[in-house]
N, C-alpha and C positions, 0 to 999 in steps of 0.2 A: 671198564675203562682202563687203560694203557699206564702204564706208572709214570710218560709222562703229561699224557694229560690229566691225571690227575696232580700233579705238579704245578698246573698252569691254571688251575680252575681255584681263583681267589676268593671260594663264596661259602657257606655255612652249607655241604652237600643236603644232609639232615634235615634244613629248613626248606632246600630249594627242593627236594623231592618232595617236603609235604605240598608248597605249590605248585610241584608239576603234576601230582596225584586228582587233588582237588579241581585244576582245570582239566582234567583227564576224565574227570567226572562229568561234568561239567557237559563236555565235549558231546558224550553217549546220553546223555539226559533231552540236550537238545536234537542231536540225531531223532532220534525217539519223536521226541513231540513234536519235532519238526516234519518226519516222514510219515506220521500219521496225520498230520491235519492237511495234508496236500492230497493224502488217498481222500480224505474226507470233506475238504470245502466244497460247498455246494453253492448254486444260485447266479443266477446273471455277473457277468463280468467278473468271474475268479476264476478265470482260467489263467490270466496271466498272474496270482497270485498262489496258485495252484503248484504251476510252471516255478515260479521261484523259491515256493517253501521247498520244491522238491532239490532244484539244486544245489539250495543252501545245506537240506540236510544232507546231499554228499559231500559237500564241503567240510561240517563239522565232524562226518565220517572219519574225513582225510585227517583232520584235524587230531581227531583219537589216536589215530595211528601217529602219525608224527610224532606225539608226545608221549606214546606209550615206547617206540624206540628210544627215542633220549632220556627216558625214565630207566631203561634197563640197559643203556652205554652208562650210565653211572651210575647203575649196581643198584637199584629200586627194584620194587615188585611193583605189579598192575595189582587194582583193585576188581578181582576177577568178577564176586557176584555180583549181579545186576539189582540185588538188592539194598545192596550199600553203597550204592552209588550218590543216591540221593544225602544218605546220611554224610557221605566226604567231600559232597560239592562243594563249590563257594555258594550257590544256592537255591531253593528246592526247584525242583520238577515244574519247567513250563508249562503248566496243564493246560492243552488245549480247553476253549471255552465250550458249552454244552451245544450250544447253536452255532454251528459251521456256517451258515447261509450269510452270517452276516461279516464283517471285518470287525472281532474284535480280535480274532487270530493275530492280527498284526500286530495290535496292542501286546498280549504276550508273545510276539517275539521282538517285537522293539525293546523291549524290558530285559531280556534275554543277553541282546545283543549289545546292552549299553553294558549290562554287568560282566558279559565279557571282556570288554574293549578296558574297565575297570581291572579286571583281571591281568589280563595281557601286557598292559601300563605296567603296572606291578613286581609282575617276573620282569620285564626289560630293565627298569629302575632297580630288580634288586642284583641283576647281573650284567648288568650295563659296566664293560671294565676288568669285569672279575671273571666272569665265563663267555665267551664267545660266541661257543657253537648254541648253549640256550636264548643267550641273547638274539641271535638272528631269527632264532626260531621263534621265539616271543614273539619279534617286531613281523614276521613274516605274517603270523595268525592275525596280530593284532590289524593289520593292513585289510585283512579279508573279514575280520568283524567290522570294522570300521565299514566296510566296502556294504556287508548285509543289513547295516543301521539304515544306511542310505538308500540302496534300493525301499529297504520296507519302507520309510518314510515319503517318499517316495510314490507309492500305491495310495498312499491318504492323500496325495495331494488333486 
């Protein structure tokens, strides 16, 4: 980051990379579980549940990325292993359920997706004012978690 936007970013950088790190996490955990339980749903009428786990999980794809670039425009590291991902989330691993056949898939990622939209709130509130270009970003994901609550909820109805 440029000396002077760093000049113009009113926020504790320290704290805001540990919540940009954690939803970074966050991000690849649901990619993951979300891209496997779309190869994997089975059974009458989850095709169109199938259809949406999978584009959500490019969605939270995009999502990684997005925040792994604003993590290293102000000078952060990415949390490279895949093994500590889980341990820096804000929280653990949506484990797909054992039986794909049925909808409880939804259930874990409505769950998912509410602690995102939790998330997202968060960063916008804590750089709401003070940093710009994260805040927009926040409010951008937070728009597209809020958008994945909906659809999934949605499919239960």
């Amino acid at each position: 980051m440029g000396k002077k936007a760093k000049e113009i970013v009113k926020v504790d950088i320290k704290n805001l990379l540990e919540e940009l790190k954690k939803a970074y996490c966050d991000e690849w955990l649901a990619y993951h579980s979300y891209h496997y339980m779309a190869l994997n749903t089975k059974g009458k009428g989850t095709e169109d549940m199938s259809e949406i786990l999978e584009k959500t999980a490019k969605e939270e794809l995009e999502h990684a990325d997005e925040l792994a670039k604003r993590i290293i425009e102000i000078g952060g590291n990415l949390v490279v292993d895949p093994k500590k991902w889980e341990e820096n989330a804000n929280a653990p691993y949506p484990f797909p359920p054992e039986n794909m056949e049925d909808k409880k898939a939804i259930d874990v990622v409505i769950n998912a997706e509410r602690t995102a939209i939790e998330v997202y709130q968060r960063i916008a509130d804590l750089t709401y004012g003070k940093d710009h270009l994260t805040y927009q970003l926040a409010c951008h994901i937070l728009q597209e978690e809020v958008n994945h609550e909906e659809n999934f909820e949605n499919l239960t109805r």
